[in-house]
C-alpha positions, 0 to 999 in steps of 0.5 A, a space after each residue: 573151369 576144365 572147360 574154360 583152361 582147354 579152351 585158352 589153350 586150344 585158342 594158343 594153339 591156333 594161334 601159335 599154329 598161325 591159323 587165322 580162321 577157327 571154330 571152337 566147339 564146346 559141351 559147355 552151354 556155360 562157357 559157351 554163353 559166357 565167350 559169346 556174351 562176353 559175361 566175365 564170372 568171377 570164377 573164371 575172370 583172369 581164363 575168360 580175359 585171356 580167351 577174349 585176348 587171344 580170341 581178337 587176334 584170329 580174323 574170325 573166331 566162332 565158339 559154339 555150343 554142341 551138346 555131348 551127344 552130337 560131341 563123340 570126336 571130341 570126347 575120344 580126341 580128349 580121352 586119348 589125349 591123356 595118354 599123349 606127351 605132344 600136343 595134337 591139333 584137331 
C-alpha cells in the first residue's frame, strides 16, 4: 500500500510540475505488474484508479520494476526524504 500511495503521489507531482514524459520506477514487482496489466486488487482499487487517471494525462507514462538492489538512489532519495518539510522531485 506504501508503494502504491508514493506513487500516486510522485505522478501529482509530475503532473502539477507540467512534465508530460515520466518514467516511474518501482521495487514493487507487484504494483509494477498491477499499473502495467491494469489488474485493480481490492486492497488497492480506490489508489490504483487514481494512478490510472493521472497516469493518461502524461503524453507518455512508463512504470517499471527495478529490483532493490539496482534501487540504491531511490532508496537514499526516500530515506532522506524523511527528514525534509518541502516536497523534492528526482
Amino acid at each position: 500500500m506504501a508503494e502504491a500511495l508514493a506513487m500516486r503521489e510522485a505522478m501529482a507531482d509530475a503532473k502539477h510540475c507540467s512534465i508530460t514524459n515520466v518514467w516511474f520506477r518501482t521495487d514493487s514487482q507487484e504494483l509494477a505488474r498491477a499499473i502495467n496489466s491494469k489488474t485493480l486488487s481490492v486492497e488497492l482499487f480506490g489508489v490504483l484508479m487514481d494512478i490510472e487517471f493521472l497516469s493518461s494525462s502524461f503524453d507518455f507514462c512508463f512504470v517499471s520494476f527495478i529490483s532493490r538492489d539496482s534501487n540504491v538512489a531511490a532508496d537514499l532519495l526516500a530515506k532522506s526524504a524523511l527528514h525534509v518539510s518541502a516536497p523534492v522531485l528526482y
